[in-house]
VEXLOSE-623450 format. One record per residue (C-alpha): y, z, x. Coordinates in Angstrom, 1 decimal, always signed. Layout:
<pt><Y>Y</Y><Z>Z</Z><X>X</X></pt>
...
//
This chain:
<pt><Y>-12.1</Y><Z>+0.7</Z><X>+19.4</X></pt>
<pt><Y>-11.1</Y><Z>+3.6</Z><X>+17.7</X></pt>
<pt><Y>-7.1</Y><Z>+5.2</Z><X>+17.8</X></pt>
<pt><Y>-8.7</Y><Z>+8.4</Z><X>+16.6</X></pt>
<pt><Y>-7.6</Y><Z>+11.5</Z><X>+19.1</X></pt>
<pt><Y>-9.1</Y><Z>+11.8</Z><X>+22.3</X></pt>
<pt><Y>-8.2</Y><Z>+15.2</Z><X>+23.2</X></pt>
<pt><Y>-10.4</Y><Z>+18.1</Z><X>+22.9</X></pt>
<pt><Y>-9.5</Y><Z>+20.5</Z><X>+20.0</X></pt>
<pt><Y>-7.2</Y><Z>+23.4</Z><X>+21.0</X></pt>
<pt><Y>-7.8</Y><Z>+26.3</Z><X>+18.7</X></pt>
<pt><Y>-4.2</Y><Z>+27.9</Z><X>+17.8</X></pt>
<pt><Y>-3.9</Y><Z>+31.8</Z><X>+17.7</X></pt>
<pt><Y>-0.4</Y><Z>+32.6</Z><X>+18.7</X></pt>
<pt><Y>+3.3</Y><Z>+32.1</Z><X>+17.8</X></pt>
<pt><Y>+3.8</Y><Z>+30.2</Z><X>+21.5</X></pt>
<pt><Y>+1.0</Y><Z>+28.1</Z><X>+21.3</X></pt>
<pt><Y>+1.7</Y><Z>+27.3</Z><X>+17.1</X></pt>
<pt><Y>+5.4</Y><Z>+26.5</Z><X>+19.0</X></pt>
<pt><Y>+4.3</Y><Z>+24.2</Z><X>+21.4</X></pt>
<pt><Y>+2.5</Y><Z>+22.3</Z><X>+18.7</X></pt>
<pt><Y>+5.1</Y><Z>+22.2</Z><X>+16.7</X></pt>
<pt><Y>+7.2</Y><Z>+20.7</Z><X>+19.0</X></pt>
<pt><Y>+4.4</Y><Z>+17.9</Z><X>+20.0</X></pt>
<pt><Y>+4.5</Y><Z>+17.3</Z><X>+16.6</X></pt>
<pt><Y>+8.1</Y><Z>+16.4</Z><X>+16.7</X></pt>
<pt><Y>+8.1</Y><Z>+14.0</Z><X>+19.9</X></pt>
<pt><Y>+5.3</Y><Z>+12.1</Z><X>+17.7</X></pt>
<pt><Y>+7.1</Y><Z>+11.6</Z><X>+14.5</X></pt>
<pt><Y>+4.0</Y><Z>+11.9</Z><X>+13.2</X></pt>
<pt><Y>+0.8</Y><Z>+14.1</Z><X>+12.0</X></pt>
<pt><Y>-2.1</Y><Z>+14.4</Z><X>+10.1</X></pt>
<pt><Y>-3.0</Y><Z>+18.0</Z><X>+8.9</X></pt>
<pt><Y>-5.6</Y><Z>+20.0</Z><X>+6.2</X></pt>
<pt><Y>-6.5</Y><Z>+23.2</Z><X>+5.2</X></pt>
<pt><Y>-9.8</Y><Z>+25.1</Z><X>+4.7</X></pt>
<pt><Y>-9.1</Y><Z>+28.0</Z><X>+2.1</X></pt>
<pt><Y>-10.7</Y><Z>+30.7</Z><X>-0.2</X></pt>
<pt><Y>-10.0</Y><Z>+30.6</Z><X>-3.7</X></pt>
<pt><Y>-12.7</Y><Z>+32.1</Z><X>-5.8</X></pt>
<pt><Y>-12.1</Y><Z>+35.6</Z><X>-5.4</X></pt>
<pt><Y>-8.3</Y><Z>+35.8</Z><X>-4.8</X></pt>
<pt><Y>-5.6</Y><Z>+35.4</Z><X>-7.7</X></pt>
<pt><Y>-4.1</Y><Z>+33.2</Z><X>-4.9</X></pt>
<pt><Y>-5.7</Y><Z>+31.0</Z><X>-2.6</X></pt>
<pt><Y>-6.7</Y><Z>+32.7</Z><X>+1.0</X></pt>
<pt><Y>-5.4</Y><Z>+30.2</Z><X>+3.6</X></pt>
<pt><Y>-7.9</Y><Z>+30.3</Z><X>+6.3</X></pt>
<pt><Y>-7.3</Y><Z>+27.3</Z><X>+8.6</X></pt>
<pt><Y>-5.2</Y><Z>+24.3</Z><X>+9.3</X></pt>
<pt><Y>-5.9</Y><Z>+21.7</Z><X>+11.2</X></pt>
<pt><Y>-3.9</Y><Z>+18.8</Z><X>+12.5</X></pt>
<pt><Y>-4.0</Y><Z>+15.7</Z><X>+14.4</X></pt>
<pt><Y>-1.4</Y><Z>+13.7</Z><X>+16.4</X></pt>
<pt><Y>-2.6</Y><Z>+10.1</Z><X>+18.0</X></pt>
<pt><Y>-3.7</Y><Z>+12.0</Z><X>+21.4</X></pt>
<pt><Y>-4.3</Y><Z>+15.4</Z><X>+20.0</X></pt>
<pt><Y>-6.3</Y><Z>+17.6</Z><X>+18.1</X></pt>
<pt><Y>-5.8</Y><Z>+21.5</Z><X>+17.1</X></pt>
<pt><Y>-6.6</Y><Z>+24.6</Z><X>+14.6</X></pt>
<pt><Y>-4.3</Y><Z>+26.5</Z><X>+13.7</X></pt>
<pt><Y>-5.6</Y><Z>+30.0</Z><X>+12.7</X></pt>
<pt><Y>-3.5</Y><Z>+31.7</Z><X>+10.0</X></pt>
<pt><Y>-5.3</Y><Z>+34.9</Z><X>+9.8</X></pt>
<pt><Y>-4.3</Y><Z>+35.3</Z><X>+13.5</X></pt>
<pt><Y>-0.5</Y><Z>+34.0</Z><X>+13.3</X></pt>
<pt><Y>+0.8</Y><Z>+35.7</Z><X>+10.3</X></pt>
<pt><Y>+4.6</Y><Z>+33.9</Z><X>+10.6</X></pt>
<pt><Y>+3.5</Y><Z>+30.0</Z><X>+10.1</X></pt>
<pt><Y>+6.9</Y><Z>+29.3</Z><X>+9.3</X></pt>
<pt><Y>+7.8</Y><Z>+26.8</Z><X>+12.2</X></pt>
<pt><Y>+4.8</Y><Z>+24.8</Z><X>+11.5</X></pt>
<pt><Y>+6.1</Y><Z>+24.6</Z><X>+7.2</X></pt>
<pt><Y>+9.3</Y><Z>+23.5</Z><X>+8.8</X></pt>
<pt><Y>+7.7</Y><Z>+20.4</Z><X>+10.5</X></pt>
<pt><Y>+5.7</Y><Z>+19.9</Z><X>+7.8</X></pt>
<pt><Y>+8.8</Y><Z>+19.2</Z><X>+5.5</X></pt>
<pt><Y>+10.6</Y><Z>+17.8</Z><X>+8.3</X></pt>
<pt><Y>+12.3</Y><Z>+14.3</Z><X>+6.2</X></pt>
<pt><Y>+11.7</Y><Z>+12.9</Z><X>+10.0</X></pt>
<pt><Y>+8.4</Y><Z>+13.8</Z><X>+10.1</X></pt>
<pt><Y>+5.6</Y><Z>+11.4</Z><X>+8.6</X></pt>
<pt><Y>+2.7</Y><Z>+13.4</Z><X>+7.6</X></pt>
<pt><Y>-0.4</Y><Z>+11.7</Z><X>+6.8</X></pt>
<pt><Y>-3.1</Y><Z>+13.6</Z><X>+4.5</X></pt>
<pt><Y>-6.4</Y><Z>+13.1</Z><X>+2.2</X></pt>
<pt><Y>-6.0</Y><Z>+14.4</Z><X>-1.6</X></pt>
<pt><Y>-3.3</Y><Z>+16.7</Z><X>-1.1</X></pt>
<pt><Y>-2.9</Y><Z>+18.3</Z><X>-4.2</X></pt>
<pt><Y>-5.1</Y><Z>+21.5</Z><X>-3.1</X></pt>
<pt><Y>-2.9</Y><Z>+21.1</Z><X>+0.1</X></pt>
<pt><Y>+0.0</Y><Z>+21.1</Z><X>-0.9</X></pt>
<pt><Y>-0.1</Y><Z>+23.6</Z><X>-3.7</X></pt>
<pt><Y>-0.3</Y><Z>+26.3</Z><X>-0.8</X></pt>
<pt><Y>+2.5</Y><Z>+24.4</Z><X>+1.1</X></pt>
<pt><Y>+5.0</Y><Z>+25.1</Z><X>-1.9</X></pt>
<pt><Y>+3.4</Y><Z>+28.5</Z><X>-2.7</X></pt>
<pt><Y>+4.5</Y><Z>+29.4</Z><X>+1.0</X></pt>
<pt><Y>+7.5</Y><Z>+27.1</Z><X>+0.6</X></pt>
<pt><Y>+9.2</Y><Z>+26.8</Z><X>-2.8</X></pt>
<pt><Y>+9.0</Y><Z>+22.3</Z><X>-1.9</X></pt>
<pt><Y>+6.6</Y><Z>+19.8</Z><X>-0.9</X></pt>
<pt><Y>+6.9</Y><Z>+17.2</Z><X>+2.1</X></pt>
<pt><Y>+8.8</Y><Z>+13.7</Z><X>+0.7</X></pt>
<pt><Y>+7.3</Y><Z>+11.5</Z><X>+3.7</X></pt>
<pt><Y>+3.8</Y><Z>+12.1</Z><X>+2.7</X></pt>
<pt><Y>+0.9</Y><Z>+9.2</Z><X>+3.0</X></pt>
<pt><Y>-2.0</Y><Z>+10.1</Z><X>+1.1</X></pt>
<pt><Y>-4.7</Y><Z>+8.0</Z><X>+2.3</X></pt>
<pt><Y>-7.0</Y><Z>+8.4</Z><X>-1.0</X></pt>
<pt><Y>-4.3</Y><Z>+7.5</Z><X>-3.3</X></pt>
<pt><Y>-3.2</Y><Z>+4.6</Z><X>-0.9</X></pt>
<pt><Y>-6.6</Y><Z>+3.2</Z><X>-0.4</X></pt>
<pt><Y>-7.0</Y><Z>+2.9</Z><X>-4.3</X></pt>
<pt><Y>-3.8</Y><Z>+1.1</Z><X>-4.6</X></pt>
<pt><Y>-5.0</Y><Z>-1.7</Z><X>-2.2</X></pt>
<pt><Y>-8.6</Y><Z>-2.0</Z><X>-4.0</X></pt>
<pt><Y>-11.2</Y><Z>+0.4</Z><X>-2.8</X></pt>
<pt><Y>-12.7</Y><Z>+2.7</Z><X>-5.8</X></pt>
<pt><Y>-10.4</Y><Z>+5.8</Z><X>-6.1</X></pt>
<pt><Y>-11.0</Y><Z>+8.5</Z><X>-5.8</X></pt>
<pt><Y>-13.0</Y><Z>+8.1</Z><X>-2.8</X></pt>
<pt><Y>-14.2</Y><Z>+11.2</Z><X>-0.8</X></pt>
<pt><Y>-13.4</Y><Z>+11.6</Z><X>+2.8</X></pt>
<pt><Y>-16.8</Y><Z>+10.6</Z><X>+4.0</X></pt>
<pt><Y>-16.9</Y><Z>+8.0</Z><X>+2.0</X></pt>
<pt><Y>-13.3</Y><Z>+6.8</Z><X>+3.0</X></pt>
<pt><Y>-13.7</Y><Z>+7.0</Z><X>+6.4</X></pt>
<pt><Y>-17.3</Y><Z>+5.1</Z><X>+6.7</X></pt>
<pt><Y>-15.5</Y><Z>+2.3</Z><X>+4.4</X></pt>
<pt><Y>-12.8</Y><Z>+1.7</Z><X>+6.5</X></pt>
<pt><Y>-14.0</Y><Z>+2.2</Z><X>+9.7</X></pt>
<pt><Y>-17.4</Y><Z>+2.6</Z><X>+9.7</X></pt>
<pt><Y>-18.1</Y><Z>+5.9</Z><X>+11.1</X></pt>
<pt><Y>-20.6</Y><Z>+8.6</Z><X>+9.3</X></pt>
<pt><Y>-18.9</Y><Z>+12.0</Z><X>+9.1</X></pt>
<pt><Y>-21.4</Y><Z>+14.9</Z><X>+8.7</X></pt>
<pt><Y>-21.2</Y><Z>+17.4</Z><X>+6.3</X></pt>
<pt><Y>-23.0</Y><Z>+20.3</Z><X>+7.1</X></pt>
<pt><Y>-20.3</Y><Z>+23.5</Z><X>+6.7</X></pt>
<pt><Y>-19.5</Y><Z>+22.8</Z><X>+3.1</X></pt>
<pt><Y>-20.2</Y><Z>+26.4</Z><X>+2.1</X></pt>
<pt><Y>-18.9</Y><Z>+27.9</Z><X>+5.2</X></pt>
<pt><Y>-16.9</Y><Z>+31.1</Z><X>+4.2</X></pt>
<pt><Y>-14.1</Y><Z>+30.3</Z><X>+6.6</X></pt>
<pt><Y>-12.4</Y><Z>+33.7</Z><X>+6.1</X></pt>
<pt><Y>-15.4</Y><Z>+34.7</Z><X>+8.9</X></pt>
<pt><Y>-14.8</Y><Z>+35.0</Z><X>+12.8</X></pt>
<pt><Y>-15.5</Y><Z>+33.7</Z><X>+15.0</X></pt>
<pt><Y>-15.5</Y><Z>+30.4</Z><X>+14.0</X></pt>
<pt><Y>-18.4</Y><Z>+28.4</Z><X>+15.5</X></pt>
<pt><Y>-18.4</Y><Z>+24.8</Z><X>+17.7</X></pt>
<pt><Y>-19.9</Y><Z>+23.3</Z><X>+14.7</X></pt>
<pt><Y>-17.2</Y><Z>+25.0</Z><X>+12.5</X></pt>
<pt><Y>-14.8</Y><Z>+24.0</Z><X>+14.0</X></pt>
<pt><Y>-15.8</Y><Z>+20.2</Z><X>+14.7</X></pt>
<pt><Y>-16.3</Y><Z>+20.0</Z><X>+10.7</X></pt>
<pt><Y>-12.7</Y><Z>+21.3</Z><X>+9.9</X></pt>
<pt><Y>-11.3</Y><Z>+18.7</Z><X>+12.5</X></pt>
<pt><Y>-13.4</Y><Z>+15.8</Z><X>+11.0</X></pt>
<pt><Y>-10.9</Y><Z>+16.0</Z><X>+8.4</X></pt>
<pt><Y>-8.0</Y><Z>+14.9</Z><X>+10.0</X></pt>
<pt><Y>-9.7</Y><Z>+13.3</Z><X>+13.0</X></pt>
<pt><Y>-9.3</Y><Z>+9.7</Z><X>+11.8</X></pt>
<pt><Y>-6.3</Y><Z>+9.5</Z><X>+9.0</X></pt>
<pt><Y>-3.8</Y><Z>+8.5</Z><X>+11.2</X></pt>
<pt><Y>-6.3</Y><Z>+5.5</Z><X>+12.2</X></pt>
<pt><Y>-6.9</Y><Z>+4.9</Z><X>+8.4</X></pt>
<pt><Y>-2.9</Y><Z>+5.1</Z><X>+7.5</X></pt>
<pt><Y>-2.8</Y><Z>+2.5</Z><X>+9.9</X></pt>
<pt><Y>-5.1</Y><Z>+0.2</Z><X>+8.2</X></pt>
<pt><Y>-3.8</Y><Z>+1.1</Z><X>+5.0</X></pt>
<pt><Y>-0.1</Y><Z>+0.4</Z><X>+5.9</X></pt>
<pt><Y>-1.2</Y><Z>-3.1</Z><X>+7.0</X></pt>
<pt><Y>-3.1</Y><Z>-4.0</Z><X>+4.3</X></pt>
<pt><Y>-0.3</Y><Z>-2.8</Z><X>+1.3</X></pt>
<pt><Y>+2.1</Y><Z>-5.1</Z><X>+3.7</X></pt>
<pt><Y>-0.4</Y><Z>-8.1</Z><X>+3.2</X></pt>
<pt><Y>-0.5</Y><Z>-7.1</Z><X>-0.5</X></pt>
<pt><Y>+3.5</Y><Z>-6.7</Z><X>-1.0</X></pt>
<pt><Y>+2.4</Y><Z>-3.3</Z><X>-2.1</X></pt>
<pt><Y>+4.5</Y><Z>-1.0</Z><X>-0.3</X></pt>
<pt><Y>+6.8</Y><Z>+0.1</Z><X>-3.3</X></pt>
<pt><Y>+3.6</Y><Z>+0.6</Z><X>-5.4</X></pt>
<pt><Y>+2.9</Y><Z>+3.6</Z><X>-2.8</X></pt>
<pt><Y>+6.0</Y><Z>+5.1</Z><X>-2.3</X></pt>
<pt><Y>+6.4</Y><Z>+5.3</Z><X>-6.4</X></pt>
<pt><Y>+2.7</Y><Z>+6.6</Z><X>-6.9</X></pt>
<pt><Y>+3.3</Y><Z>+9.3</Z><X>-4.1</X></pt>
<pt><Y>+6.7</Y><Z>+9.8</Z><X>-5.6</X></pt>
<pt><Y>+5.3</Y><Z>+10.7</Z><X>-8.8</X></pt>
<pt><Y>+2.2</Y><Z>+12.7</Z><X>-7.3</X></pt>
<pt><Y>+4.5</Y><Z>+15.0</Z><X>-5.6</X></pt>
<pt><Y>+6.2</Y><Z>+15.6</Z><X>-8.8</X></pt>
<pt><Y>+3.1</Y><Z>+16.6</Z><X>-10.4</X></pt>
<pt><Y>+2.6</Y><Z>+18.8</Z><X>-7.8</X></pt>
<pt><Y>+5.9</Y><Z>+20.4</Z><X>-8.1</X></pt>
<pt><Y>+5.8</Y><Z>+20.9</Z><X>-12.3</X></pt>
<pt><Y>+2.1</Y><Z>+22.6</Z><X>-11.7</X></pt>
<pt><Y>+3.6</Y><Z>+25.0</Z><X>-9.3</X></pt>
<pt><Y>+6.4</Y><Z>+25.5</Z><X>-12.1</X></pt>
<pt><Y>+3.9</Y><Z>+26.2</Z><X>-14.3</X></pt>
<pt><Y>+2.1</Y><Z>+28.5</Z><X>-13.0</X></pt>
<pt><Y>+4.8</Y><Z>+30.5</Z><X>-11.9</X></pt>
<pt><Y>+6.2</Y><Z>+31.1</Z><X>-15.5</X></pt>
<pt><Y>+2.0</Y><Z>+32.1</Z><X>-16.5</X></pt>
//
């Protein structure tokens, strides 16, 4: 049976519900989240969602609505917090453009999954029908997401990707366990992080 979130998706479009979030985040201790942005036309990219995912919970947040995202940053670099992603790097790059750092207690599930034997790097889709069986769809590849309102279909697209990492983390956890692999992670995210950090750096001094 699947862990994957039950709850129907809340779509987030004001500082006191972004709050409340926030702050189920917290009781977790735990979260998955992406972004959909625009980059082609922008010198920086245009963050135009973020969605996230708690064991029992699924949400939106809309940053062209809530212009002060600064709680949810905080609990994204929260060193109690353990957040749970797929191929960060895009990610993340906006999360220190916003933030000057990056989160330390990250689990990337596609760099995980190739430490413990599945081809890397493996696309979402592809990740989670692997694992767990399940067919994602991907019909809103080209959406421009920059465009309101966003549509049911949108919107269940965006959440598909954060819908079942925390089930996958799971997995993952278990199997680098079995495989006495656990250090192999934390020094591969270790050192992805850092990469992250020295692009940012670069860029900057461009």
């Amino acid at each position: 049976m699947s862990d994957a979130p039950k709850e129907s998706a809340t779509l987030i479009t004001t500082e006191h519900q972004l709050t409340e979030l926030v702050n189920h985040i917290r009781e977790r201790g735990r979260f998955a989240f992406d972004t959909e942005f625009v980059s082609e036309e922008t010198f920086e990219p245009v963050l135009c969602l973020i969605q996230v995912a708690t064991t029992d919970r699924l949400a939106v947040v809309d940053p062209l609505a809530i212009h002060n995202l600064s709680s949810f940053w905080d609990v994204v670099l929260d060193p109690n917090i353990d957040v749970v992603m797929h191929a960060a790097g895009e990610d993340l790059r906006i999360c220190h453009m916003k933030t000057r750092e990056v989160p330390r207690r990250l689990f990337d599930v596609q760099l995980v999954a190739g430490l413990v034997g599945y081809s890397y790097p493996l696309s979402l889709v592809n990740l989670v029908y692997q694992i767990l069986r399940i067919s994602l769809p991907g019909s809103e590849t080209r959406t421009d997401w920059r465009r309101r309102p966003l549509t049911t279909a949108q919107l269940r697209y965006a959440l598909d990707d954060v819908r079942y990492l925390l089930e996958i983390e799971d997995i993952l956890r278990k199997q680098l366990a079995e495989m006495g692999r656990e250090t192999w992670a934390e020094e591969e995210i270790a050192d992805f992080l850092d990469s992250i950090e020295s692009r940012a750096e670069e860029e900057r001094w461009r």
